[in-house]
C-alpha positions as CSV (number, residue, x, y, z in Angstrom):
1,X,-32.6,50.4,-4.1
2,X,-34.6,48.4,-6.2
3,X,-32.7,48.9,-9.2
4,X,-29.4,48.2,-7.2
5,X,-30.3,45.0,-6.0
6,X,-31.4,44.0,-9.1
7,X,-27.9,44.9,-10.6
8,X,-26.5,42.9,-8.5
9,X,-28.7,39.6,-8.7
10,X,-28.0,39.9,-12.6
11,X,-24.2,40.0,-12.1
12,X,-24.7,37.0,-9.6
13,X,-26.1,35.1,-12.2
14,X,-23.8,36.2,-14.8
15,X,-20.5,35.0,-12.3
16,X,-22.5,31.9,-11.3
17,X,-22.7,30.9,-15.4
18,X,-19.0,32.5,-16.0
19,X,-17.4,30.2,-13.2
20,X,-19.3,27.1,-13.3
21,X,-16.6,24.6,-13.4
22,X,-17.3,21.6,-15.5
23,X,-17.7,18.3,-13.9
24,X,-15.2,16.5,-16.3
25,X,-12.7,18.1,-19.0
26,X,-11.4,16.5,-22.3
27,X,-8.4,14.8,-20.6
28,X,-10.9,13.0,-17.9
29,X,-10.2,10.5,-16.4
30,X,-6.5,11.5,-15.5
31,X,-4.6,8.1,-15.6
32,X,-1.0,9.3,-14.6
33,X,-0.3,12.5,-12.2
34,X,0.7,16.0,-13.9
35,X,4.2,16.5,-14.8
36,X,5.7,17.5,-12.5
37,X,7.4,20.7,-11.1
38,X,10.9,21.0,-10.5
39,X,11.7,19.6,-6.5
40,X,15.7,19.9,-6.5
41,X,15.9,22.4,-3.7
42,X,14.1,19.3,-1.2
43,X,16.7,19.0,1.4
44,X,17.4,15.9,3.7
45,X,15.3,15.1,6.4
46,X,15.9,12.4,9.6
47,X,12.8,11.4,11.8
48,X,13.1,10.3,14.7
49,X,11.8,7.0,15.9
50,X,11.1,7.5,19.5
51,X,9.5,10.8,18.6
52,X,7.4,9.7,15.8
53,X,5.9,6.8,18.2
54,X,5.1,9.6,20.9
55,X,4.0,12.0,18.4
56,X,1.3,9.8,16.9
57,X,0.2,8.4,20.2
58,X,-0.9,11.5,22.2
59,X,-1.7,13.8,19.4
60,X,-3.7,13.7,17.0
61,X,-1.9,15.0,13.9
62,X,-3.4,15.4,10.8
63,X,-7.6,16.2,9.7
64,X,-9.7,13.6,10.6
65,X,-12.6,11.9,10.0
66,X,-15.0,12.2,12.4
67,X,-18.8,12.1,12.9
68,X,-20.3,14.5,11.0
69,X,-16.8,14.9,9.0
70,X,-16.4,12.9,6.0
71,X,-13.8,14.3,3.5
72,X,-12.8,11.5,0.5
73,X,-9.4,10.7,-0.8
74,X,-8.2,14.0,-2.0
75,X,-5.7,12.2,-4.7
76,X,-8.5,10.5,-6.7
77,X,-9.6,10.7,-10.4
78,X,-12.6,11.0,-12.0
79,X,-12.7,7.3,-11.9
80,X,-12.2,7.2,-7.9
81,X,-8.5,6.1,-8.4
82,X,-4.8,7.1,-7.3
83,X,-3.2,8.0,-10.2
84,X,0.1,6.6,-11.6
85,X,3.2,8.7,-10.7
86,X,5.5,9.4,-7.4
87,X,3.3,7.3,-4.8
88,X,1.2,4.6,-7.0
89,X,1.1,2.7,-10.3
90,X,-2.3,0.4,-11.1
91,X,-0.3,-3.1,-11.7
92,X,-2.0,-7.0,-10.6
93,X,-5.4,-5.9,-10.0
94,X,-6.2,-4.2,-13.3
95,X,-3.0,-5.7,-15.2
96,X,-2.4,-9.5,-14.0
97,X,0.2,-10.1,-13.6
98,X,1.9,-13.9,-14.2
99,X,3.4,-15.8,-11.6
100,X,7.0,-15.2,-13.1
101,X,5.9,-11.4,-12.6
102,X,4.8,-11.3,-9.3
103,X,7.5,-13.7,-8.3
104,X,10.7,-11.2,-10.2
105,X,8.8,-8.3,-7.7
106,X,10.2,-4.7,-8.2
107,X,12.8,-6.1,-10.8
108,X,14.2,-9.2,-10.3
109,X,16.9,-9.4,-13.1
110,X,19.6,-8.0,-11.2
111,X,21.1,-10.0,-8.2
112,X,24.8,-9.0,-7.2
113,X,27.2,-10.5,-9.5
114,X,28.9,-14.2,-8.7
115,X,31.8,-13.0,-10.4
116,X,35.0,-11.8,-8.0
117,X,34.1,-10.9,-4.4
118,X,31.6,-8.8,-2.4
119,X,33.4,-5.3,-0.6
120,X,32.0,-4.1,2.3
121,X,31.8,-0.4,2.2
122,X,29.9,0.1,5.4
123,X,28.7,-2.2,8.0
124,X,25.7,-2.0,10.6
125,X,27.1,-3.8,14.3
126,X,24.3,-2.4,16.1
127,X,21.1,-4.8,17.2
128,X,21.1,-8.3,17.1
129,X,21.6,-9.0,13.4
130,X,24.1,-7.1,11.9
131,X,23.8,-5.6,8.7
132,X,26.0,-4.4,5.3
133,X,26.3,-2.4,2.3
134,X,28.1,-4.3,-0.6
135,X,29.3,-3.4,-3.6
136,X,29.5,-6.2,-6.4
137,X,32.3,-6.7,-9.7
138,X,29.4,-4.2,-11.9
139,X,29.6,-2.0,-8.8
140,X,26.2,-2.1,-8.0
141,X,25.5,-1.4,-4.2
142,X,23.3,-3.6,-2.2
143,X,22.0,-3.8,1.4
144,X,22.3,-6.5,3.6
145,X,20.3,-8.1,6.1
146,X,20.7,-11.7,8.0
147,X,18.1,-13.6,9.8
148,X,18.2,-14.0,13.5
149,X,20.6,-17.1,15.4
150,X,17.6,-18.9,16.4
151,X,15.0,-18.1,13.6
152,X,16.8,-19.0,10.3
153,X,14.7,-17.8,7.2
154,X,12.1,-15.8,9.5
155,X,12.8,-12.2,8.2
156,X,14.6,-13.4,4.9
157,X,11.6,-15.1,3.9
158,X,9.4,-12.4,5.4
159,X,10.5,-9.8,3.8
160,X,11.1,-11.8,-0.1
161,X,7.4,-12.3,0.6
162,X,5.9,-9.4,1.4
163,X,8.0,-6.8,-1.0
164,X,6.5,-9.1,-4.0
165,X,3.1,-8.6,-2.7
166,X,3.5,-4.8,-2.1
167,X,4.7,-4.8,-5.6
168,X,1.9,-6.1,-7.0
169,X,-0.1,-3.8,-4.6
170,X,1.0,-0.6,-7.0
171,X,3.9,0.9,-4.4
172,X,7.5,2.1,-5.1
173,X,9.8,-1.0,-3.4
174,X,13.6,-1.6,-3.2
175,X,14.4,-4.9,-5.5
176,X,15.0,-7.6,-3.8
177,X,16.7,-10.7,-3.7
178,X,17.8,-13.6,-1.6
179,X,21.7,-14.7,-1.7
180,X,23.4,-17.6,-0.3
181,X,27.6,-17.2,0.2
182,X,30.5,-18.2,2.1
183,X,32.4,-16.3,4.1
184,X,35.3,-15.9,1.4
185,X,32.6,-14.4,-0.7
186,X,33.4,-11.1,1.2
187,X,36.2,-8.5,1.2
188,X,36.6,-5.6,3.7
189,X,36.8,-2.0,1.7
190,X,38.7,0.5,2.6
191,X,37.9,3.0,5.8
192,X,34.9,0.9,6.9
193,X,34.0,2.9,10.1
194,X,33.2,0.5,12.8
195,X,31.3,1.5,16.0
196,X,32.9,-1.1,18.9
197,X,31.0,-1.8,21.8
198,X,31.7,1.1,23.7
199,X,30.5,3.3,20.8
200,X,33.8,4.3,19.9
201,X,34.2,4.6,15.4
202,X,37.2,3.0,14.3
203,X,38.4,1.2,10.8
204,X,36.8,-2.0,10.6
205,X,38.7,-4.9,11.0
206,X,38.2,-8.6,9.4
207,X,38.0,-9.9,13.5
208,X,34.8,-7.5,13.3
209,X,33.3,-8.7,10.5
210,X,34.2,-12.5,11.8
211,X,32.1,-11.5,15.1
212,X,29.2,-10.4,13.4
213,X,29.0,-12.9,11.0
214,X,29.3,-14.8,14.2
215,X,25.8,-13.4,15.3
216,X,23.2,-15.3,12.2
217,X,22.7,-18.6,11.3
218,X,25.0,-20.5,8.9
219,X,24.4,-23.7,7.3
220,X,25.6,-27.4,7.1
221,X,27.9,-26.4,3.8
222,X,29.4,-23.0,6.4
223,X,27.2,-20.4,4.0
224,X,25.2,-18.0,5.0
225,X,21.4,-17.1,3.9
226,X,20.9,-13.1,3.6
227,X,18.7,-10.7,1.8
228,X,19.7,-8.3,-0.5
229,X,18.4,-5.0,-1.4
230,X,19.5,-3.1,-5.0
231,X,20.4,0.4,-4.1
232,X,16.9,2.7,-4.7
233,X,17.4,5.2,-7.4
234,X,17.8,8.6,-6.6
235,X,19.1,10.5,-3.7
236,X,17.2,9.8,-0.5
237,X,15.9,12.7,1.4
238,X,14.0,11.0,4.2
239,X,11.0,9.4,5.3
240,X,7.7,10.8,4.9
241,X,5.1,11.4,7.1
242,X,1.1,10.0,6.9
243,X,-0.1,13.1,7.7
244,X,0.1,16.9,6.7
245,X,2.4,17.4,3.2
246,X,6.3,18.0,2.7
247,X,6.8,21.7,2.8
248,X,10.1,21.6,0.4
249,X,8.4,19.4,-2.3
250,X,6.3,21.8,-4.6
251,X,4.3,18.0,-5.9
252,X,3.0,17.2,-2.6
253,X,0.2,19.1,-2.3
254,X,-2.4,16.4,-0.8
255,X,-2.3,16.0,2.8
256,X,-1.3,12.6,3.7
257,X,-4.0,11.2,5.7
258,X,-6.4,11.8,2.8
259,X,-4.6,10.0,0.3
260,X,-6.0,7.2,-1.1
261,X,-3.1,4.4,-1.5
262,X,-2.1,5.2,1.8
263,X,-5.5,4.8,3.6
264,X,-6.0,1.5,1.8
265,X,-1.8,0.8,3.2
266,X,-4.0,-0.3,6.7
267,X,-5.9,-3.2,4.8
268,X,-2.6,-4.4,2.9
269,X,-0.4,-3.9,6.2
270,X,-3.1,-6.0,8.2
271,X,-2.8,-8.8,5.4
272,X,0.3,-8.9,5.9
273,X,0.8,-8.4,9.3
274,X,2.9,-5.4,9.1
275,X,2.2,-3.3,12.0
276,X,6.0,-1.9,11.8
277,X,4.4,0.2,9.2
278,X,5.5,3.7,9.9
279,X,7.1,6.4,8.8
280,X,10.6,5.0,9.8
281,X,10.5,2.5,6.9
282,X,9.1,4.6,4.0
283,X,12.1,6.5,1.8
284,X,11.6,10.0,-0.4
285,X,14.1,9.8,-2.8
286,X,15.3,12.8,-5.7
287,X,14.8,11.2,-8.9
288,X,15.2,12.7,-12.3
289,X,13.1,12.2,-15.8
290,X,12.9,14.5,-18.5
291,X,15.2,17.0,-17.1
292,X,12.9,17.7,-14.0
293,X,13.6,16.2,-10.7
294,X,10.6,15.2,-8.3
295,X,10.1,13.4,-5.2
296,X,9.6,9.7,-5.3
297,X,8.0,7.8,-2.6
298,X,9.1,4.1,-1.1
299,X,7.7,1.5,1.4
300,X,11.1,-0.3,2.5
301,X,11.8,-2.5,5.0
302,X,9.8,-5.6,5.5
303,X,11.9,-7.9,7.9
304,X,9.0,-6.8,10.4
305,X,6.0,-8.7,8.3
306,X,4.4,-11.9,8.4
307,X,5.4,-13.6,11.2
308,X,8.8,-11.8,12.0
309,X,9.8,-9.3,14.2
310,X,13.1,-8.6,12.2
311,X,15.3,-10.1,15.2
312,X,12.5,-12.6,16.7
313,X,9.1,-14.0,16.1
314,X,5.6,-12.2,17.2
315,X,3.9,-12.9,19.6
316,X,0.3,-12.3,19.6
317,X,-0.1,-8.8,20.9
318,X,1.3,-7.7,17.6
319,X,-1.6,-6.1,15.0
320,X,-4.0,-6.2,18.3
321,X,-3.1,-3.6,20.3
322,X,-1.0,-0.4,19.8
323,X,2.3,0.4,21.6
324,X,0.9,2.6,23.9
325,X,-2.7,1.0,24.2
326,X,-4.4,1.9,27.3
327,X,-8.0,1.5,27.0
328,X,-7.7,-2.0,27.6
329,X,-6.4,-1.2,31.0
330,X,-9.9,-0.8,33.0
331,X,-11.5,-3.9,31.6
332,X,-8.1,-5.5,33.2
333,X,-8.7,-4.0,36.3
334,X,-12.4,-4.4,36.6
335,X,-11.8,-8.2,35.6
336,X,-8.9,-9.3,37.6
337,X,-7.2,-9.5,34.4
338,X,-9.9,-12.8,33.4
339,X,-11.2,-11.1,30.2
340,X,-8.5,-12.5,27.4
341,X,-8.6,-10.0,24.5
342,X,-9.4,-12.0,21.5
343,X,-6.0,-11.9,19.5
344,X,-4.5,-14.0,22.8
345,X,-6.4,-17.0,21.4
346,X,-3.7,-17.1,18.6
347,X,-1.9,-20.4,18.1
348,X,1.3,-20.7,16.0
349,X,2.2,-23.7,13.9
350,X,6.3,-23.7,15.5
351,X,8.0,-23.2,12.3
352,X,11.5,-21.3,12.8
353,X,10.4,-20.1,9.2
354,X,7.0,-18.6,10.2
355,X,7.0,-17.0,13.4
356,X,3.8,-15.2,14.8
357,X,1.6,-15.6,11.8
358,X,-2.0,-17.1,12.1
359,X,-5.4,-16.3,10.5
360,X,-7.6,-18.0,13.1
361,X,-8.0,-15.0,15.2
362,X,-7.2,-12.3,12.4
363,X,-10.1,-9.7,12.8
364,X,-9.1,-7.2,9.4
365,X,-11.7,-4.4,10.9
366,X,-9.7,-5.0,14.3
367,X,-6.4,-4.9,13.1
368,X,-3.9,-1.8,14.5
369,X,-0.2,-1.0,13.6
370,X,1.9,-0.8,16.5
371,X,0.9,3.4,17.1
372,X,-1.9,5.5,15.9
373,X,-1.4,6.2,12.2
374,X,-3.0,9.4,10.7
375,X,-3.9,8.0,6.7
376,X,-5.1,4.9,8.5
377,X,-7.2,6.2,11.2
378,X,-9.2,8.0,8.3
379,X,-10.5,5.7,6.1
380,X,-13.6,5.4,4.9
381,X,-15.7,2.6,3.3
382,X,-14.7,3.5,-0.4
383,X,-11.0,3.1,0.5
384,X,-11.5,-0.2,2.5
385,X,-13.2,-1.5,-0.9
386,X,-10.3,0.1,-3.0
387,X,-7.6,-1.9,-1.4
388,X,-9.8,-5.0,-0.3
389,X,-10.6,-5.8,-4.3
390,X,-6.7,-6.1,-4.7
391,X,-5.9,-8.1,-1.8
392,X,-8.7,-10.8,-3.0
393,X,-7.2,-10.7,-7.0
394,X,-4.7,-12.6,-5.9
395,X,-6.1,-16.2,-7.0
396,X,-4.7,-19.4,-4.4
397,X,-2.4,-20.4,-7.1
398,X,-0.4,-17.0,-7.6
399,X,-0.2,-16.7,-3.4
400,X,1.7,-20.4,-3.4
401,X,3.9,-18.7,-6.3
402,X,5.3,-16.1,-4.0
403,X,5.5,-17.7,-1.1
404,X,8.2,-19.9,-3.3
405,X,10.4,-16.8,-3.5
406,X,11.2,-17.4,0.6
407,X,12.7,-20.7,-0.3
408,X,11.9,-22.4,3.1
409,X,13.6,-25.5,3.4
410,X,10.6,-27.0,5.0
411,X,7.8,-27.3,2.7
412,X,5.5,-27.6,5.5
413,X,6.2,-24.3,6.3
414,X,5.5,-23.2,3.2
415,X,2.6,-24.6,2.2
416,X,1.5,-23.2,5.9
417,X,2.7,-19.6,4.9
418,X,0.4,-20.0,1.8
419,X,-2.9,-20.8,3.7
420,X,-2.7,-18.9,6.1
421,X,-2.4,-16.0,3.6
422,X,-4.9,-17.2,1.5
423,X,-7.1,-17.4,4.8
424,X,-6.6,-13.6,5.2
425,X,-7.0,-12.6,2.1
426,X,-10.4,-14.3,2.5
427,X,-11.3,-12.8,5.8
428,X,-10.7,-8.8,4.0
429,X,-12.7,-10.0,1.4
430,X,-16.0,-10.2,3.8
431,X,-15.0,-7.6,6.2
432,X,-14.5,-4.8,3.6
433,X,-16.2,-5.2,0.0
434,X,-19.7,-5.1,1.0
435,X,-18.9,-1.6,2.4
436,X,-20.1,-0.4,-0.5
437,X,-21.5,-1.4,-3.7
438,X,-18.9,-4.0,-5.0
439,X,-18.9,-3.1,-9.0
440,X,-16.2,-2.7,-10.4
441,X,-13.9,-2.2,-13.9
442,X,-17.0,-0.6,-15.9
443,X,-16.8,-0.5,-19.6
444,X,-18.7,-0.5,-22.3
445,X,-18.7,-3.4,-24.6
446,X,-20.8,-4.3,-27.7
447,X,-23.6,-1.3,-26.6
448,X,-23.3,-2.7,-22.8
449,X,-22.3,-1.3,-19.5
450,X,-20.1,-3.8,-18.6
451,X,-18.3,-4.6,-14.7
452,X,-17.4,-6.6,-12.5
453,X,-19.4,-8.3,-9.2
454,X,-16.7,-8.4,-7.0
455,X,-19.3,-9.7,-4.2
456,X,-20.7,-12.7,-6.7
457,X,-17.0,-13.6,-8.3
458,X,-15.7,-13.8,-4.7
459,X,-18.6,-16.1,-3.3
460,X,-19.8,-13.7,-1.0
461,X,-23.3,-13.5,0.3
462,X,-25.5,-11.5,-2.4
463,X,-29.2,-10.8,-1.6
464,X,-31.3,-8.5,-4.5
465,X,-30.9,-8.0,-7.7
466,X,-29.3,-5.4,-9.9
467,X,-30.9,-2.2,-10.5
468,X,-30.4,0.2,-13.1
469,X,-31.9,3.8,-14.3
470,X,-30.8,5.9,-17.4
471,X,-30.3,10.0,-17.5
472,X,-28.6,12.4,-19.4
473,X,-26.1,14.5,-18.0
474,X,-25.4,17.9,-18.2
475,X,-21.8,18.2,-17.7
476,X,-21.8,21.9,-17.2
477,X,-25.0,22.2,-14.6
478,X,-24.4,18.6,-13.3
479,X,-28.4,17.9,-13.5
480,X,-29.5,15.0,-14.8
481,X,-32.6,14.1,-17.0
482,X,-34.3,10.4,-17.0
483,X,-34.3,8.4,-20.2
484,X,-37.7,7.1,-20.4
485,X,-38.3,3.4,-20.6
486,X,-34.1,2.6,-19.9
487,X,-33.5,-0.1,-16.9
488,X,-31.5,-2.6,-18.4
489,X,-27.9,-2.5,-19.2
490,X,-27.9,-1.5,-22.8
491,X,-26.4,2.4,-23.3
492,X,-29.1,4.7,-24.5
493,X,-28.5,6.7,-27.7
494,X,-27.5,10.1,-26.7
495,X,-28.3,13.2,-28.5
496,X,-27.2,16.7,-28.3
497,X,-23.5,18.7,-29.8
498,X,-20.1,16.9,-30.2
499,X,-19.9,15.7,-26.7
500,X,-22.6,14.3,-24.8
501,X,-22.9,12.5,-21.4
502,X,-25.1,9.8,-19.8
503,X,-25.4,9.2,-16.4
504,X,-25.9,5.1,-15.3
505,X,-27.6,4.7,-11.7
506,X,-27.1,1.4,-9.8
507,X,-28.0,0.0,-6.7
508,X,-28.9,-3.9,-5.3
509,X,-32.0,-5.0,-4.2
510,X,-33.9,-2.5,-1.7
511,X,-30.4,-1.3,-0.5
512,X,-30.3,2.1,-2.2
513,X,-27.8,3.9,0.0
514,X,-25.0,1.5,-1.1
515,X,-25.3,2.8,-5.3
516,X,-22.8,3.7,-8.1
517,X,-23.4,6.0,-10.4
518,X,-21.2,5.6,-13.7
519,X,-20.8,8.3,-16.2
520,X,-20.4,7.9,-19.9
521,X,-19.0,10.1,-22.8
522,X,-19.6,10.2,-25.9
523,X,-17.5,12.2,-28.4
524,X,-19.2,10.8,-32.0
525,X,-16.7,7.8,-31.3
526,X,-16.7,4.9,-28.7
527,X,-18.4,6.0,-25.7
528,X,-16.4,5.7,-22.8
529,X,-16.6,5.8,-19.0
530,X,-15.5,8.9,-17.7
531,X,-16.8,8.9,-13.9
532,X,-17.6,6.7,-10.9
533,X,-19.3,8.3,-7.9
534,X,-20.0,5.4,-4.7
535,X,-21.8,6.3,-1.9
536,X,-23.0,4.4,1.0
């Protein structure tokens, strides 16, 4: 027996040594996703809206977070980042981009052509504002959406706004543009189906297109003000879903609610005010490089950001409560309905332009879509800082150059647009990078672990000072060893093989929970960072 069970314990420690995965590999820290595997057989997929809303609201789909459950972005690197590919792409906050940039958004160099006229190949008469497909003399095809009769520029400018932004923010967006035509600009194609007020389909007729056009705003000159969207590339296969993965697509292996870029989607959506951010406006589209086609992901649809509702303005309720919010409903009752919820408070300036949009009352750690969202509902502190640093890279001066792409005709409004998104920018700032340790974009420079305060370049309140210990790093056991006499931000010399690693512990005044610890490789070249582990 005794020989037996010390067979065993010996093969134990021969399989513990023989699969002892290494904490990073030669091709750490992934920058761009895999190539990917062939997703041709993914098959179109509606959602419906109604459903969706219900779904989300009385069950809980999706894992979750929960006390004494913490489980990290899933879709992370070594460095604690989304990597480039289907979902994300790094662009202002570690590129910056220039105003001209942030202003073109998604593309920018392709409006639909002045030359000949605009046919109409399908038409949307449903809802208030009426909508089209165009196609233009390069026959490019373009979406088309109008502003509501008695809020002229609201979702235009709305949505010109926020699709730069989510740009900048890393997403996949439609290119967008704002047009301004007459009514001769247009030209009905042929076997446009129609839906007439009884819901009967029928040709289209140039009386329907008169009463639609009949329905938005038109100016002095008799033309019209419309946003238009370039036709996404690829073939779209449906929305997708912020929890659980897409059964058909052999890439999307991460379930939704612990990816990263769409955890920190909550922070950018309450920026923005974009509670209408759901599964309905998101896009999967078939796209094809190298002779393999994969799944690309969208946001789309922004007419319901800012201060718009699409086809009115907000009122305050919107980004306070959900849809189906009934916790509130006791404190009603027990009250007589005299306990205001905070977010009532909110006062709007009375621009046509604007809308619902205020920062006064904005509470960014309060802030709710309009129904329970999976990916939002699990964040956790590293993620709020992840899309929190973004939000406060955009400087005053590159805000005011976006909000130009709206083209208000009121500069008032703009310039109020501008603050108040500056003022919410500023609230994320304080409510979400102190969740952790706000360092940031490590290098190493001249011998030096370099980075970024985030908390002092942002004015926030700082108390301590910097910490720092040395060790090296065994990258096959994970243990560390402490450099003697190493506590400032030189890089030790490392010895050992070809490859070597150092381990760089940080923490700010007596607060050690909140600590990063930054790992280094060195190769006989440049050393380089390799790893970033946060906790809290």
């Amino acid at each position: 027996m005794k020989k037996t069970f010390a067979t065993i314990m010996l093969l134990l420690a021969v399989a513990s040594g023989l699969f002892a995965a290494d904490k990073f590999y030669a091709d750490d820290p992934l920058l761009k996703e895999p190539s990917p595997r062939d997703a041709a057989k993914v098959k179109n997929r509606k959602l419906n809206d109604y459903y969706d809303l219900l779904e989300n609201s009385f069950q809980k789909r999706g894992e979750r977070n929960e006390k004494g459950v913490m489980i990290r972005a899933r879709d992370v690197n070594t460095l604690d980042e989304p990597m480039d590919g289907a979902w994300y792409t790094h662009r202002h906050y570690w590129h910056a981009m220039t105003d001209e940039q942030l202003q073109l958004g998604a593309g920018g160099q392709n409006p639909p052509s002045q030359e000949g006229q605009w046919t109409i190949v399908s038409a949307k008469s449903e809802g208030v504002t009426p909508g089209f497909v165009i196609v233009d003399a390069k026959n490019d095809k373009y979406y088309v959406k109008f502003d509501p009769m008695k809020y002229p520029e609201l979702a235009t400018g709305a949505e010109m706004i926020s699709a730069r932004l989510f740009h900048a923010l890393g997403y996949h967006v439609p290119d967008y543009y704002l047009i301004h035509f007459t009514p001769q600009k247009l030209v009905l194609g042929k076997d446009v189906v129609f839906h007439d007020a009884e819901g009967r389909k029928r040709d289209m007729t140039q009386s329907d297109l008169d009463q639609l056009l009949a329905k938005v705003p038109r100016a002095g000159d008799g033309s019209y003000r419309a946003i238009v969207s370039l036709q996404i590339q690829g073939k779209p296969v449906g929305p997708y879903k912020y929890f659980g993965v897409r059964g058909d697509d052999p890439n999307d292996i991460v379930p939704h609610e612990h990816r990263r870029e769409l955890r920190g989607l909550d922070i950018f959506a309450a920026w923005l005010q974009h509670n209408d951010s759901r599964s309905i406006n998101s896009l999967d589209t078939l796209v094809q490089e190298n002779g393999v086609t994969y799944v690309r992901h969208h946001l789309m649809d922004f007419g319901s950001t800012l201060g718009s509702l699409s086809t009115w303005a907000k009122t305050a309720r919107y980004g306070g409560e959900y849809y189906l919010d009934f916790k509130p409903a006791p404190k009603q009752i027990f009250t007589l309905g005299l306990a205001v919820p905070y977010w009532a408070h909110a006062q709007y300036p009375g621009y046509p332009a604007i809308g619902g949009f205020e920062a006064a009352t904005f509470r960014p750690d309060e802030w709710v879509p309009d129904y329970p969202n999976a990916a939002f509902q699990n964040r956790l502190p590293d993620d709020d800082f992840w899309a929190a640093k973004q939000v406060m890279a955009f400087t005053n001066q590159q805000i005011r150059a976006i909000v130009k792409v709206a083209q208000f005709s009121d500069p008032r409004a703009e310039q109020y647009m501008a603050e108040t998104l500056i003022a919410r920018r500023d609230k994320i700032g304080k409510a979400f990078l102190g969740k952790v340790l706000p360092l940031d974009l490590f290098a190493v420079e001249n011998g030096q672990l370099t980075f970024h305060d985030l908390a002092r370049e942002h004015g926030l309140d700082v108390k301590g000072e910097l910490h720092i210990t040395w060790a090296s790093f065994d990258n096959k056991t994970s243990q560390s060893t402490p450099v003697p006499g190493a506590a400032d931000f030189r890089v030790p010399a490392t010895q050992g093989g070809e490859v070597s690693y150092l381990a760089a512990h940080l923490w700010r005044g007596d607060d050690t929970a909140k600590a990063i610890t930054v790992y280094l490789r060195s190769t006989g070249g440049p050393t380089e960072v390799v790893g970033i582990d946060r906790t809290w």
